[in-house]
C-alpha positions in Angstrom: 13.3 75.5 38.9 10.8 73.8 37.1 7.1 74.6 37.2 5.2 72.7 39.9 8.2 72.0 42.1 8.8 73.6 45.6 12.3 75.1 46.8 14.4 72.5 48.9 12.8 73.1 52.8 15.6 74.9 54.7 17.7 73.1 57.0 16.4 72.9 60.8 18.6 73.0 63.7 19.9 70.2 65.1 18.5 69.7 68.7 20.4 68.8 71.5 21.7 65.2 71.6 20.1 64.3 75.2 17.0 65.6 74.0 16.4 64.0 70.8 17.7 60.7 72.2 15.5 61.1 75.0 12.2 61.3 72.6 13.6 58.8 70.4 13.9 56.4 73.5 10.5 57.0 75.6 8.5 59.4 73.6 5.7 60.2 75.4 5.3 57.0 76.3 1.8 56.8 75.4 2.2 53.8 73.1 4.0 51.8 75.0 1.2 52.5 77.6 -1.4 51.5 75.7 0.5 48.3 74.7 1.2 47.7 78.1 -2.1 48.1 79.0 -3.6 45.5 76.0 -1.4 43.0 77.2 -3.0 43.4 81.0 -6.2 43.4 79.5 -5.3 40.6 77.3 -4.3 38.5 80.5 -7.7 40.0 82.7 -9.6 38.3 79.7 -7.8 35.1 80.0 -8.3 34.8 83.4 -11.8 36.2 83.4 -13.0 33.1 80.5 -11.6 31.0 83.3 -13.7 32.4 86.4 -10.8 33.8 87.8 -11.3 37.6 88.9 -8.1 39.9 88.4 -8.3 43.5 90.1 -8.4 46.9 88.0 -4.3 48.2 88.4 -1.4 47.2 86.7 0.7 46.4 89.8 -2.3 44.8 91.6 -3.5 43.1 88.4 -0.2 41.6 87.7 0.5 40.3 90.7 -2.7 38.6 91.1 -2.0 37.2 87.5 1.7 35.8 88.3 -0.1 34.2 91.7 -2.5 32.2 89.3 0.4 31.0 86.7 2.2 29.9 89.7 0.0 27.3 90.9 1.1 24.2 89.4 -2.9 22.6 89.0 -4.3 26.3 88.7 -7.3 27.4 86.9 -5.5 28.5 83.5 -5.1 25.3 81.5 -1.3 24.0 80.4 -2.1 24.8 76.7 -2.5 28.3 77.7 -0.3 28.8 80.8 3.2 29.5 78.4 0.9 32.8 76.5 0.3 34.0 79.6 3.7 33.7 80.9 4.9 35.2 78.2 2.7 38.6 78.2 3.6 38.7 82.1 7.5 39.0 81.2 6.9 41.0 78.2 4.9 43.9 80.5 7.6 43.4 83.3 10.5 43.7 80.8 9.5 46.8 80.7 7.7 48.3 83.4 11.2 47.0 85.8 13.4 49.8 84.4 10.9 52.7 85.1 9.2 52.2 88.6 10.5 48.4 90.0 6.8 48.5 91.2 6.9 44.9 89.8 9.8 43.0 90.8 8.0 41.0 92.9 5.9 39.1 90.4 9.1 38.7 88.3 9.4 35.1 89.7 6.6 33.8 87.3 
């Protein structure tokens, strides 16, 4: 070997399948959360520049959020209204699969 270089590392045991899919899938979950949770914020802020006031929750928040889209001569101006649409089905994509909590504001 020459001078400088380490040994090859040793191999590592493979891990079960279920479990290393499983962390490869979800992970902790912890960046999709806070990628869920700058999207909400991102739409709070929208709303909030328009004078519309969106409570603190996810569920709640999003609901209140698909309730203003939905009005055809709402608050949220036309220009803006398809960005906004699109974060609410980009969080609901998915927060559906793990709880449902939101399949009601999936109408948007």
């Amino acid at each position: 070997m020459a001078p400088g270089r380490r040994a090859a590392p040793e191999p590592q045991p493979v891990r079960a399948l279920v479990r290393q899919t499983g962390r490869v899938e979800g992970g902790d979950g912890s960046l999709w959360q806070a990628d869920r949770t700058r999207r909400i914020n991102t739409l709070r802020g929208y709303c909030r520049e328009f004078g519309i006031a969106i409570a603190q929750g996810a569920r709640l928040g999003l609901e209140q959020i698909a309730r203003v889209l939905a009005e055809p001569h709402g608050a949220i101006p036309e220009l803006l209204r398809p960005t906004c649409v699109l974060l609410v089905e980009e969080v609901l994509l998915r927060v559906r699969p793990r709880c449902g909590c939101c399949a009601s504001t999936a109408r948007v």
